[in-house]
C-alpha positions in Angstrom: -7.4 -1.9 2.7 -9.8 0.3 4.0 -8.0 1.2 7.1 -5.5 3.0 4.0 -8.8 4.5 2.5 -10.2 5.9 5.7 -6.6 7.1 6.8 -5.6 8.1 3.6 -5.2 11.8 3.7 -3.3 11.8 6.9 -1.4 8.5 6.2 -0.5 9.4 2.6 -0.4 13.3 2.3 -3.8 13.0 0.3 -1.4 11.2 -2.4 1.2 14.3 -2.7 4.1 12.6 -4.5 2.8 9.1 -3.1 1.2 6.2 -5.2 -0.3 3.8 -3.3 -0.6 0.7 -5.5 -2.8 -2.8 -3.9 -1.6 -5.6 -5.5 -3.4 -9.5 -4.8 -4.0 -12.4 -6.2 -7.4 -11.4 -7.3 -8.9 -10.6 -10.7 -8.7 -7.6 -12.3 -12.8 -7.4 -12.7 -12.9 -8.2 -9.4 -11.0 -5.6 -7.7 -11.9 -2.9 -10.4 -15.8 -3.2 -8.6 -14.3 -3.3 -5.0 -12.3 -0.7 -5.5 -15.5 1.5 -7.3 -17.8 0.2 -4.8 -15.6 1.3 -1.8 -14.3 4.0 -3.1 -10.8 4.0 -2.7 -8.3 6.5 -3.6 -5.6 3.9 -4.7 -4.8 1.9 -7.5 -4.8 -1.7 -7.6 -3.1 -4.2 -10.0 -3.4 -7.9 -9.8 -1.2 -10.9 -9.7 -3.0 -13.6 -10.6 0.1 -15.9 -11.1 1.7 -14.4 -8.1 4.8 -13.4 -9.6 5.3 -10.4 -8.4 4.4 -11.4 -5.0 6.8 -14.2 -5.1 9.4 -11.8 -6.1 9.0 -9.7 -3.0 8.7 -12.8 -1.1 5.2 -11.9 -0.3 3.3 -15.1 -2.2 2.2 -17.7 0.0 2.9 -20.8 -2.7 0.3 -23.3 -0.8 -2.3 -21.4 0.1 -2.4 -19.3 -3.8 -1.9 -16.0 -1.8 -0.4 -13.1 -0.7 1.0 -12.3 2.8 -0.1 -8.8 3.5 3.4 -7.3 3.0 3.5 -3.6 2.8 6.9 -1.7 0.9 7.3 1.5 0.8 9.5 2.3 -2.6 11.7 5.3 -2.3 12.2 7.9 -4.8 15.2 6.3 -5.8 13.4 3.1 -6.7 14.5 0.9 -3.9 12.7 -0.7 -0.8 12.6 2.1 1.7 11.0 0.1 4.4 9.1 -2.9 4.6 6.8 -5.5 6.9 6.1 -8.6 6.7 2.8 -9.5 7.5 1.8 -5.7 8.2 -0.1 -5.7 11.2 -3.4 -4.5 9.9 -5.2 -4.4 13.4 -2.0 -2.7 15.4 -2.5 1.6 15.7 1.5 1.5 15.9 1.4 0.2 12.9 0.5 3.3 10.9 2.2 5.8 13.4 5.4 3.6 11.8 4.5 3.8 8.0 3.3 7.1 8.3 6.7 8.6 9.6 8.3 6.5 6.9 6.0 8.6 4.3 6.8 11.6 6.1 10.5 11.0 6.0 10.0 10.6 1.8 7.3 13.0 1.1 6.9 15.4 4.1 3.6 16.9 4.5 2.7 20.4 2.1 4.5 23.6 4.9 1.4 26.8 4.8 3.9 27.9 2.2 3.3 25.5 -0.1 -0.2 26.3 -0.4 
């Protein structure tokens, strides 16, 4: 997560017409202080039950957990791209995703200022 934070404003267009939602297993409490503490620009929710993550076939059953899936949700409200594990470590990995978010949202023109 805090390879989004610390790439965030190229990645994401500093958020222009892009929510960038962290969902997990994890308490609410618990990621409420992570997020503060680290000081991220994103929201979180969790799934404690792993519902949603089983529903995007990201919940890992045995192990109580999600897989580190990323989806990107179009305007329309369908899965515009998605990876399964994303490859946190990998450069190329958020070259990819952000020309995805480019394609959706492309970045402000000196016009739009």
């Amino acid at each position: 997560m805090e390879a989004y934070r610390d790439q965030y404003a190229t990645l994401f267009n500093n958020g222009r017409k892009v929510v960038v939602v962290g969902i997990s297993v994890d308490a609410d409490t618990v990621q409420a202080n992570w997020a503060r503490d680290s000081e991220f620009p994103i929201v979180f929710a969790s799934d404690v039950d792993g519902k949603v993550g089983a529903l995007y076939g990201a919940y890992d059953e045995k192990n109580k957990m999600d897989n580190r899936s990323l989806y990107v949700i179009g305007p329309d409200g369908k899965i515009a791209y998605k990876t399964q594990p994303f490859r946190v470590l990998a450069a190329d990995a958020y070259t990819e995703l952000g020309e995805v978010i480019d394609k959706l949202s492309p970045p402000p023109t000196p016009s739009d200022k």
